[in-house]
DRENDO-1510 file (C-alpha; in Angstrom, 1 decimal, always signed):
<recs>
REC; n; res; u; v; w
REC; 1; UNK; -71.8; +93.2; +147.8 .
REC; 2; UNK; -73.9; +91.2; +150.6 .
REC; 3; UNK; -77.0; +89.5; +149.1 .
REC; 4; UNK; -79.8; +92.2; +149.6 .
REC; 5; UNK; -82.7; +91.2; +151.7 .
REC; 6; UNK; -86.2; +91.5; +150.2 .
REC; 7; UNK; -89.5; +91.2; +152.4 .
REC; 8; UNK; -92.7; +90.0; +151.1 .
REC; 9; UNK; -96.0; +90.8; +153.1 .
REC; 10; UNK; -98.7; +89.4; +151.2 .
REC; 11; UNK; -101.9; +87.8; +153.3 .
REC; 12; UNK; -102.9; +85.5; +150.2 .
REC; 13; UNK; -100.3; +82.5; +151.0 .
REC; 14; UNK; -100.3; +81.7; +147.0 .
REC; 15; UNK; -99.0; +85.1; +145.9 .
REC; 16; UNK; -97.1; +84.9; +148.9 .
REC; 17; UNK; -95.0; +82.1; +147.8 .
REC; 18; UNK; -94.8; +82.4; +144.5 .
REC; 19; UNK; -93.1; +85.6; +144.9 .
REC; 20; UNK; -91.0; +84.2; +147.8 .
REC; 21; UNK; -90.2; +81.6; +145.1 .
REC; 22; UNK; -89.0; +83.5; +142.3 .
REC; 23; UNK; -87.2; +86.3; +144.5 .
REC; 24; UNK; -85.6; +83.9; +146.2 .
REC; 25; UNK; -83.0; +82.9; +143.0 .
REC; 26; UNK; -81.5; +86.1; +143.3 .
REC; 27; UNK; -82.4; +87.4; +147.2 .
REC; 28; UNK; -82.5; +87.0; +150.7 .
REC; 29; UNK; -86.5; +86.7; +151.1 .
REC; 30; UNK; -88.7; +86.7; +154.6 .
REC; 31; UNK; -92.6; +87.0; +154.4 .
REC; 32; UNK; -95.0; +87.9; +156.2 .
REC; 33; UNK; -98.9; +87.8; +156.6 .
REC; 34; UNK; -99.7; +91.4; +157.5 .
REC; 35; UNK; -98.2; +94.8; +158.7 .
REC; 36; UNK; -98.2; +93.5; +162.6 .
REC; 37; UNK; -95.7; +90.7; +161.4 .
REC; 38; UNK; -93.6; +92.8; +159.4 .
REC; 39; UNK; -92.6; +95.2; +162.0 .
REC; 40; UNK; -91.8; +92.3; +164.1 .
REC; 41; UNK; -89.6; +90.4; +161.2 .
REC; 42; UNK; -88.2; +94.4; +160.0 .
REC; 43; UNK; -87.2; +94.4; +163.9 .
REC; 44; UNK; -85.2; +91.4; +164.0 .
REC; 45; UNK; -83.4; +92.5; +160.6 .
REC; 46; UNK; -84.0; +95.5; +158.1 .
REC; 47; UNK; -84.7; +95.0; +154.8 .
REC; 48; UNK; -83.0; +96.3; +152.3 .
REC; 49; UNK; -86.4; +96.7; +150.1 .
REC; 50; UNK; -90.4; +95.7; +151.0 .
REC; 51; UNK; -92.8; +94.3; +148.7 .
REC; 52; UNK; -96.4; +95.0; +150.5 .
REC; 53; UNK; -100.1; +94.2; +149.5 .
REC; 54; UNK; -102.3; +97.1; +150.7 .
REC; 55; UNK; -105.7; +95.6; +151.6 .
REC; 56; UNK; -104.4; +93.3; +154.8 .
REC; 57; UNK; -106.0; +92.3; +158.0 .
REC; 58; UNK; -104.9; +93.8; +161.6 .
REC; 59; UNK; -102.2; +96.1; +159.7 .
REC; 60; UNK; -102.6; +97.3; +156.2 .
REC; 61; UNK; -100.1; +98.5; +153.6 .
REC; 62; UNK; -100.5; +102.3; +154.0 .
REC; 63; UNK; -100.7; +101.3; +158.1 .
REC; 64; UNK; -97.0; +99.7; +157.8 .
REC; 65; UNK; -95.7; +102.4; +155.5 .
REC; 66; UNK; -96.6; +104.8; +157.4 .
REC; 67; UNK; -95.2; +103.2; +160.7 .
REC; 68; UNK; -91.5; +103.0; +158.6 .
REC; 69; UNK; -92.1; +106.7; +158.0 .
REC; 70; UNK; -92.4; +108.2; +161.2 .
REC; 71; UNK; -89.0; +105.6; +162.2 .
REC; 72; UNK; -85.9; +107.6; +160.9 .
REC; 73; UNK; -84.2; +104.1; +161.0 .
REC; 74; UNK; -86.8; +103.1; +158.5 .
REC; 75; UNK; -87.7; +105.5; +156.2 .
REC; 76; UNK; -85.6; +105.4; +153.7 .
REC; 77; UNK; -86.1; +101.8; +152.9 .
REC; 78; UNK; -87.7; +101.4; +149.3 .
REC; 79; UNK; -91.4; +100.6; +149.1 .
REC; 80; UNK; -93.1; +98.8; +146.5 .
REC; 81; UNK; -97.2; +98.8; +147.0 .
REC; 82; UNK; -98.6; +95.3; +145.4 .
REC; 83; UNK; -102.4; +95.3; +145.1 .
REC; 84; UNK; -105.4; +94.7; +143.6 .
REC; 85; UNK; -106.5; +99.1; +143.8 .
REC; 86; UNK; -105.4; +100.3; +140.2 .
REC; 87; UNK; -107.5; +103.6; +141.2 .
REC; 88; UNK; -106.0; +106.9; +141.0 .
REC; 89; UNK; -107.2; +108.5; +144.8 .
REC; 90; UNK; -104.8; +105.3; +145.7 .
REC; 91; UNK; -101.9; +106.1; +143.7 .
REC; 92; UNK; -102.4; +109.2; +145.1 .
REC; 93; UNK; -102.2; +108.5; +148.7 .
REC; 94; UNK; -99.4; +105.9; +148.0 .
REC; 95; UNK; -97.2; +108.9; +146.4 .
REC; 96; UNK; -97.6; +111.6; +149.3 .
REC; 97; UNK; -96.5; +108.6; +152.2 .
REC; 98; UNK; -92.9; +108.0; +150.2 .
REC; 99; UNK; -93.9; +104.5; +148.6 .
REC; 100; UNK; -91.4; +104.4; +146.0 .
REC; 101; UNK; -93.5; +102.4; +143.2 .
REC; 102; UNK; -96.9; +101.1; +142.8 .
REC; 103; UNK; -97.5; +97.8; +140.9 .
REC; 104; UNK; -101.1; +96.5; +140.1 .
REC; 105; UNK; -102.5; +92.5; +139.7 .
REC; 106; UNK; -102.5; +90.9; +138.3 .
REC; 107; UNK; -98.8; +91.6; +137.7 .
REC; 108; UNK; -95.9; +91.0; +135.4 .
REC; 109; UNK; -93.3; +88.9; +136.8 .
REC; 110; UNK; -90.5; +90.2; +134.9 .
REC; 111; UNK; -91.6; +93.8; +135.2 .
REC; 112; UNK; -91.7; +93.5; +138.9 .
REC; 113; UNK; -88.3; +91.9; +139.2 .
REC; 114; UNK; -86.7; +95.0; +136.7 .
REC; 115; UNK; -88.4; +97.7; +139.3 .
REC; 116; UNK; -86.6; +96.1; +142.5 .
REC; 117; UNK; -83.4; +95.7; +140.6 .
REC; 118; UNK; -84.3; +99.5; +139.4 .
REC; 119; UNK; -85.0; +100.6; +143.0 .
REC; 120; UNK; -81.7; +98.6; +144.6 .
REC; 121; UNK; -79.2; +100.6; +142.2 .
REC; 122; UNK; -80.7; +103.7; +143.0 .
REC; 123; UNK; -80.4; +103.1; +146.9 .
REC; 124; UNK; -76.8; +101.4; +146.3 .
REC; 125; UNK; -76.0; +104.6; +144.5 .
REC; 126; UNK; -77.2; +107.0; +147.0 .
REC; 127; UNK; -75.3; +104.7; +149.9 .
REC; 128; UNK; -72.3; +105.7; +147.7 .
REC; 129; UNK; -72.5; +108.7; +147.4 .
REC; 130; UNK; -73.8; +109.2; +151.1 .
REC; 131; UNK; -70.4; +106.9; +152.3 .
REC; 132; UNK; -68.2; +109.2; +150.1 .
REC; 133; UNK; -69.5; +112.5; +151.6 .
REC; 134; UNK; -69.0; +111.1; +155.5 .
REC; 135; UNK; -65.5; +109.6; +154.3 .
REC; 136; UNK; -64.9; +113.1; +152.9 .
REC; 137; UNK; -65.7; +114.9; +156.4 .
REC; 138; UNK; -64.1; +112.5; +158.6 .
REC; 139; UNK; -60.9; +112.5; +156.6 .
REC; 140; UNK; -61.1; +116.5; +157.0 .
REC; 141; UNK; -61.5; +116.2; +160.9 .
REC; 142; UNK; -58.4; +114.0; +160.8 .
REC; 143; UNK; -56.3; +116.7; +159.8 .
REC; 144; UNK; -54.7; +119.8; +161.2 .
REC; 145; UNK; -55.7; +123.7; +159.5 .
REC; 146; UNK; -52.2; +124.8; +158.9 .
REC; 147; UNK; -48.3; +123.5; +159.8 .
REC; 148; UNK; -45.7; +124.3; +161.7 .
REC; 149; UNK; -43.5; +127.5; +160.7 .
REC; 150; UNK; -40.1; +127.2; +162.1 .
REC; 151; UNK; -36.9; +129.3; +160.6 .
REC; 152; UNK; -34.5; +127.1; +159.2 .
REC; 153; UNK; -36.7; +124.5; +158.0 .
REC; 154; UNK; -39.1; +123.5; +155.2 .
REC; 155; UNK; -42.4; +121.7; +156.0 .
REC; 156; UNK; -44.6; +120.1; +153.6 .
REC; 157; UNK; -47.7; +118.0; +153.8 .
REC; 158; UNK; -49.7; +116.4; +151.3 .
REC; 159; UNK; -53.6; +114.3; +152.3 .
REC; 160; UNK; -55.4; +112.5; +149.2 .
REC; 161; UNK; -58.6; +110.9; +150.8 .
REC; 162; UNK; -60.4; +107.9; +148.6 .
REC; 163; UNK; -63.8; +106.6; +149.6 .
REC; 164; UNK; -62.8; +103.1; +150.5 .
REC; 165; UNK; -59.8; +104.7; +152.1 .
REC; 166; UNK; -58.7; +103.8; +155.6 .
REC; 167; UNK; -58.3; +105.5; +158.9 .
REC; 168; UNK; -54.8; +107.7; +158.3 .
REC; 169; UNK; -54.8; +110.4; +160.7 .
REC; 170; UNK; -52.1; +113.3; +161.2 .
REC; 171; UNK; -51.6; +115.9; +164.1 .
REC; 172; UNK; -49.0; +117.9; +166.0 .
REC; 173; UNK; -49.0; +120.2; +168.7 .
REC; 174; UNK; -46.6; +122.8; +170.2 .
REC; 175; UNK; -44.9; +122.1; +173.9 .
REC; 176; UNK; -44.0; +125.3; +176.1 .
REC; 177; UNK; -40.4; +124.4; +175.9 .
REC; 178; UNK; -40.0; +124.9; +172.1 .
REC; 179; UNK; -40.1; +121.0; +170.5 .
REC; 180; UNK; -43.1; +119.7; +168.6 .
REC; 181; UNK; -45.0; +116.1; +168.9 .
REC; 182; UNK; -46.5; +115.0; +165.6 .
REC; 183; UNK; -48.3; +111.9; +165.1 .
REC; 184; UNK; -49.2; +110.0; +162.2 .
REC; 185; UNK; -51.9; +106.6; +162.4 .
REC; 186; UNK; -53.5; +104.7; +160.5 .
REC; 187; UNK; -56.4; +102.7; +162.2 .
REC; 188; UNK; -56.8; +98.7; +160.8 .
REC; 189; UNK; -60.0; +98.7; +158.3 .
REC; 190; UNK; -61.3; +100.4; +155.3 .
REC; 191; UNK; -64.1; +102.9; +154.5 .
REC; 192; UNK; -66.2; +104.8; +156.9 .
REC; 193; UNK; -65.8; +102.3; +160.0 .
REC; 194; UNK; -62.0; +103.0; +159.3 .
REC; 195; UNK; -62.4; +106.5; +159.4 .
REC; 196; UNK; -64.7; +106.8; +162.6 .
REC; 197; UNK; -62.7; +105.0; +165.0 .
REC; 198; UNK; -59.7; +106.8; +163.7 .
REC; 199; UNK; -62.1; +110.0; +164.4 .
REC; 200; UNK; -62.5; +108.9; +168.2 .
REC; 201; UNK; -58.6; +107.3; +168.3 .
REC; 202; UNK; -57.3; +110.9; +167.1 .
REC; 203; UNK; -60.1; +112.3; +169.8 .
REC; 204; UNK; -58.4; +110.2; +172.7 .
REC; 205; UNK; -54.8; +110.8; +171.7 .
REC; 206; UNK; -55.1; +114.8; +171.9 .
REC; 207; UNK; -56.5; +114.4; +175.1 .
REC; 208; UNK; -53.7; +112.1; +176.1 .
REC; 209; UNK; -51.1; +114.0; +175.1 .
REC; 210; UNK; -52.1; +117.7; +176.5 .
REC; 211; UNK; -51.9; +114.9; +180.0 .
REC; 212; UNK; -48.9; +113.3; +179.8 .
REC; 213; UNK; -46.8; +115.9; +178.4 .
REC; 214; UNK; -46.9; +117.4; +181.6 .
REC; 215; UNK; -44.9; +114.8; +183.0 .
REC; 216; UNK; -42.8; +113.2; +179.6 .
REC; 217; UNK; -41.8; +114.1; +176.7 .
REC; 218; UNK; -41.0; +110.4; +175.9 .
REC; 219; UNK; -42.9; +109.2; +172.5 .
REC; 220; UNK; -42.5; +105.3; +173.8 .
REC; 221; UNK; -44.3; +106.0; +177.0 .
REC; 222; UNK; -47.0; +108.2; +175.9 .
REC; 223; UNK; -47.1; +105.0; +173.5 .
REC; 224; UNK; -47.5; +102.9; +176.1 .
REC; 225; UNK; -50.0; +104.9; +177.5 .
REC; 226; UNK; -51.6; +105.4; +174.2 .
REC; 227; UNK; -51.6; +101.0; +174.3 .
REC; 228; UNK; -52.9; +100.8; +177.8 .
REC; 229; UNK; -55.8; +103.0; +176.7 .
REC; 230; UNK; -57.0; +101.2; +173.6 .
REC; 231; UNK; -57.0; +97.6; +175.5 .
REC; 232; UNK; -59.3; +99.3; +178.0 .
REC; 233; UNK; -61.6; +101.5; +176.5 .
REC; 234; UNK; -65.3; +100.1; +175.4 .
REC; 235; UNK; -65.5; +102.2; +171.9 .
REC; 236; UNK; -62.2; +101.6; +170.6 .
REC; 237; UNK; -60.7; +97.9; +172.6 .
REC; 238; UNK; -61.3; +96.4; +169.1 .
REC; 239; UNK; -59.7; +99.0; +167.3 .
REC; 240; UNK; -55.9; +98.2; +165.7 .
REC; 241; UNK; -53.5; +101.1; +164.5 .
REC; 242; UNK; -50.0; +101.4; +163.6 .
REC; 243; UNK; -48.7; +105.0; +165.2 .
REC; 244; UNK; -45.9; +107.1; +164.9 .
REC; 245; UNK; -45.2; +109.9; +167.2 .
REC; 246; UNK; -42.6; +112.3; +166.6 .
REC; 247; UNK; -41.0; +114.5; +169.1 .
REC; 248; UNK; -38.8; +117.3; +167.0 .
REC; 249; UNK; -36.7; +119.7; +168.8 .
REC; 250; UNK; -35.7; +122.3; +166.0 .
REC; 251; UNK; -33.3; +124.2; +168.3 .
REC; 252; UNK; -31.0; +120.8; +168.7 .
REC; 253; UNK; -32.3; +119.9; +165.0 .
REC; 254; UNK; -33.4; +115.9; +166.6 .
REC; 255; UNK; -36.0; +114.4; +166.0 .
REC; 256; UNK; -37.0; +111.6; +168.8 .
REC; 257; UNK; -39.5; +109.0; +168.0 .
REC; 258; UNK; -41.1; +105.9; +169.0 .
REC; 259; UNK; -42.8; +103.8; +166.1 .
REC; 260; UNK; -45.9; +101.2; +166.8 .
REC; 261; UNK; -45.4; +99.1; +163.5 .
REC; 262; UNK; -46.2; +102.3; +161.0 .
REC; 263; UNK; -44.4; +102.4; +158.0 .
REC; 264; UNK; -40.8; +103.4; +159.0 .
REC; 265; UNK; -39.7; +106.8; +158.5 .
REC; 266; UNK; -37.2; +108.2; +156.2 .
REC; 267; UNK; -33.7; +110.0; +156.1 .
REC; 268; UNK; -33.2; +111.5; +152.4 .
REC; 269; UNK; -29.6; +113.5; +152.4 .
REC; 270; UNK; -27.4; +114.5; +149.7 .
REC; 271; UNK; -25.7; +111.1; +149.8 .
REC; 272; UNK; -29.0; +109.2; +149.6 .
REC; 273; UNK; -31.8; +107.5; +151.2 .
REC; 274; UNK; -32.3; +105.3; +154.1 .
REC; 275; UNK; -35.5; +104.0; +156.5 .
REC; 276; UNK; -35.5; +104.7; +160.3 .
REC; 277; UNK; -35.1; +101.6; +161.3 .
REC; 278; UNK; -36.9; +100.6; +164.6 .
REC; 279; UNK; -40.0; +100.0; +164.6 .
REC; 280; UNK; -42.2; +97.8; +167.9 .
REC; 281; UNK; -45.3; +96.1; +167.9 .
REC; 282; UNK; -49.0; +97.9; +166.2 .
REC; 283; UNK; -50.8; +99.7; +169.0 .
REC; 284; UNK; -54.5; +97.5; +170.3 .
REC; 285; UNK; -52.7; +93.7; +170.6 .
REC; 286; UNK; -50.8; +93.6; +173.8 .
REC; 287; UNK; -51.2; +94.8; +177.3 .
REC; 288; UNK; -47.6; +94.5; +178.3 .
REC; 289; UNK; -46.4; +96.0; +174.8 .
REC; 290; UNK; -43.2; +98.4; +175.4 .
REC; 291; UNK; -41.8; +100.6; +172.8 .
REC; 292; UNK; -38.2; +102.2; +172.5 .
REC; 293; UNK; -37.4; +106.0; +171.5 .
REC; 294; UNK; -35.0; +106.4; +169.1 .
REC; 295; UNK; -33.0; +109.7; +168.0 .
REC; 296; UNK; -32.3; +110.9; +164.5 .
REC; 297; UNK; -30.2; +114.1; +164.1 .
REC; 298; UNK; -31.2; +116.5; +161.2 .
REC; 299; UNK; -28.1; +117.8; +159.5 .
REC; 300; UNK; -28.1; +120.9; +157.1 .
REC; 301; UNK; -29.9; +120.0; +154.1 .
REC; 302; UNK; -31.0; +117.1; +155.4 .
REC; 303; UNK; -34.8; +115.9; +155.4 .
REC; 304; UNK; -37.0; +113.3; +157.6 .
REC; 305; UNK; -40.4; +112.1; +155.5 .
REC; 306; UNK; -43.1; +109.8; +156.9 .
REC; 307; UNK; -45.9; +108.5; +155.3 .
REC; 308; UNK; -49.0; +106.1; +155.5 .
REC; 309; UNK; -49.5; +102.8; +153.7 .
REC; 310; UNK; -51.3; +104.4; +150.7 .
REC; 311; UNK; -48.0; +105.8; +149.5 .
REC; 312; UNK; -46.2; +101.8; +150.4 .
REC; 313; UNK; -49.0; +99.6; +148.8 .
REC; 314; UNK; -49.7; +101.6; +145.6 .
REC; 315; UNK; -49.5; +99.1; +142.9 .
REC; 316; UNK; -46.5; +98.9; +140.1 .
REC; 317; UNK; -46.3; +96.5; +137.4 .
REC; 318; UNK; -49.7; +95.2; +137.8 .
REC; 319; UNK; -48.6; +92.7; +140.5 .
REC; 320; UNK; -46.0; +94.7; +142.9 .
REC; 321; UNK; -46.5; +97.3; +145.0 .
REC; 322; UNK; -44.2; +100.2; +145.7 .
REC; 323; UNK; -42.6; +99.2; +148.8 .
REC; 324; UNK; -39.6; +100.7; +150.7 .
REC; 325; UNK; -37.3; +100.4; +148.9 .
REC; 326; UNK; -39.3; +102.1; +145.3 .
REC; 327; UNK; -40.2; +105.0; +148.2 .
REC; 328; UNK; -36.6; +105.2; +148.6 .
REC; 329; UNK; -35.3; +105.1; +145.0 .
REC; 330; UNK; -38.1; +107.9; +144.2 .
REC; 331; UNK; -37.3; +110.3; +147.2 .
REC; 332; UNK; -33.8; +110.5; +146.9 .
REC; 333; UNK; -33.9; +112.6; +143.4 .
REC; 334; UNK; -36.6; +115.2; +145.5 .
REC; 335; UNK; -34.5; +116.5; +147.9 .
REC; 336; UNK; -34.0; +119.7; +146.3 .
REC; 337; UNK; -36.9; +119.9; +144.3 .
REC; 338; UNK; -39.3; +123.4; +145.4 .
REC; 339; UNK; -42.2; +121.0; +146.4 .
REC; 340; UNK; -40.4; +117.7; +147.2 .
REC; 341; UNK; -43.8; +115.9; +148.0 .
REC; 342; UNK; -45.4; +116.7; +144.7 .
REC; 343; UNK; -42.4; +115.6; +142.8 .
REC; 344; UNK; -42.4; +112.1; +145.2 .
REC; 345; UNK; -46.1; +111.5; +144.3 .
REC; 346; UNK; -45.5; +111.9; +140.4 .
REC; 347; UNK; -42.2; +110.1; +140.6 .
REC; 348; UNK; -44.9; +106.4; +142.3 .
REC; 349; UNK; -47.4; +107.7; +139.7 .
REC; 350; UNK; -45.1; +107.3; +136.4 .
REC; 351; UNK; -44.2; +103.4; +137.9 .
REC; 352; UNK; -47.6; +102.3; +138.6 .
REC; 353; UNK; -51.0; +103.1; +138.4 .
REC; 354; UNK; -52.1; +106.4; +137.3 .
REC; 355; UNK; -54.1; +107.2; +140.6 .
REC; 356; UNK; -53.8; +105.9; +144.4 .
REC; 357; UNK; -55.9; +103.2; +145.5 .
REC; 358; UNK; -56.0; +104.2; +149.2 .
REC; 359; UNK; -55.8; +107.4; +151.4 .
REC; 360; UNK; -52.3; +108.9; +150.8 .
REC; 361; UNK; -50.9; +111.0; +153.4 .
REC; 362; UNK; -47.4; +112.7; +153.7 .
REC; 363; UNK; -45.1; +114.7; +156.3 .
REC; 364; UNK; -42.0; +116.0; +155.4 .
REC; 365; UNK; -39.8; +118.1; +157.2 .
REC; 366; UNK; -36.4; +119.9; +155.7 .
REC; 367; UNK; -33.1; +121.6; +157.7 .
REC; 368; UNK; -32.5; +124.5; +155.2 .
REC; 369; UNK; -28.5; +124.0; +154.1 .
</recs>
């Protein structure tokens, strides 16, 4: 975790200093002389916790604390009243503005430096908890309310979101003429940054594809497309992601595809395993990027899985990871299980670690024999 950033505003320059001097061992101190100067320091960089005197010239404690209240960008940062006013009426007052604890001088050192530490956790805690909650929603928003149903085949799909998780994002969509697009992503980062631009990356490529599928139903250009438009666009020309776009056409039982550096698909059949090959450049890194579609037919029995780098990088043996060619040892035996993804996630379980570390996502789709 980043050092946390503690400010001081204290007009008497002794106590000033002397708790700039202590706090300083441990964190990232600024001071200031009154409540005027502390807006203008909290405006060049917010605090994660203030330490104020109440009895201040030009601006005094309950002054400042109540100009961080009525700021939503401020509020929630944890107040600690420092003063010289032990009466109750103050304690009072101090309690209905939000000020989060109350010390009197002359004060305890050691007791002072326990309630910051006290109040830090509890923040860090509730930031966890808040991060978990948003992770939670944006992984939802990343994924479809139901699958396709086509006769003749078996579709399966499995999501397992974690808090740090990254930006994995699945959809698919129906074209007039019969064949379905799927995509699977996974935008560069961890946590909720991850999550959001993969949010507003899913948000473009809809919209993309309801466009260009009225004149291609070529994965590699509406990849290139797809390339053009994160290089240009002011949210998301910082934004990496490794994509995968599927086009399947059940009645000619192909599936057509064009892979920006995601992890490679797989073949399982009766006679084994085996990766899809091709895969081209990660979508975000080069303007004149072009991408190749390549065909798989689906014979009977046969069944096409793709994944995201959850399922790839969970650990095994402490220092290895699964990799392709565990993914492929462990999907082969699945192929005729009743729920082939369950059985594949069990199978990386028993070899590694007892839960994933990342966001796990899985597409597989079956030809009935």
């Amino acid at each position: 975790m980043a050092e946390h950033a503690i400010l001081i505003v204290e007009d008497d320059s002794t106590v000033r200093e002397l708790l700039k001097y202590r706090l300083n061992k441990k964190y990232d101190v600024a001071t200031a002389a009154n409540g005027e100067e502390a807006l203008e320091q909290i405006e060049q960089k917010t605090p994660h916790l203030i330490i104020s005197d109440i009895m201040m010239p030009k601006m005094d404690g309950f002054a400042l604390q109540k100009k961080l209240q009525d700021d939503k960008n401020t509020r929630v940062i944890p107040f600690i009243f420092l003063t010289a006013r032990a009466d109750e009426p103050t304690r009072r007052q101090g309690a209905r503005t939000g000020v989060d604890d109350y010390i009197t001088k002359p004060f305890d050192m050691e007791q002072l430096l326990n309630r910051i530490e006290r109040l830090l956790e509890r923040m860090q805690v509730f930031q966890t908890q808040l991060d978990a909650e948003i992770g939670r929603d944006f992984s939802n928003r990343l994924l479809p309310k139901s699958m396709p149903e086509v006769d003749g085949y078996r579709i399966f799909f499995h999501s397992e979101a974690r808090e740090q998780g990254g930006g994995d994002l699945f959809d698919w969509t129906q074209v007039d003429d019969g064949t379905y697009f799927i995509t699977i992503g996974d935008v560069m980062g961890k946590g909720i940054r991850a999550k959001f631009y993969a949010f507003s990356f899913l948000s473009y490529v809809r919209a993309t594809l309801h466009t260009l599928l009225q004149e291609s139903t070529s994965p590699a250009q509406i990849m290139s497309r797809i390339n053009e438009m994160l290089l240009t666009d002011e949210v998301l020309e910082d934004t990496f992601a490794s994509f995968l776009i599927l086009n399947w056409d059940p009645a000619d039982h192909t599936v057509t595809y064009a892979n920006a550096g995601h992890c490679r698909p797989v073949l399982i059949t009766p006679d084994g395993a085996s990766v899809a090959e091709h895969s081209d450049l990660i979508l975000g890194l080069e303007a004149e990027a072009t991408f190749r579609d390549e065909t798989i037919d689906l014979a009977p029995g046969h069944a096409l899985m793709a994944y995201t780098d959850g399922l790839l990088e969970h650990p095994v043996d402490g220092t290895e990871v699964l990799g392709e060619q565990g993914i492929l040892e462990i999907a082969e035996p699945t192929l005729d299980t009743d729920t082939p993804i369950d059985a594949l996630l069990d199978a990386a379980l028993e070899r590694g670690d007892d839960a994933f570390h990342d966001d796990v996502l899985v597409y597989w789709m079956q030809r009935e024999a």
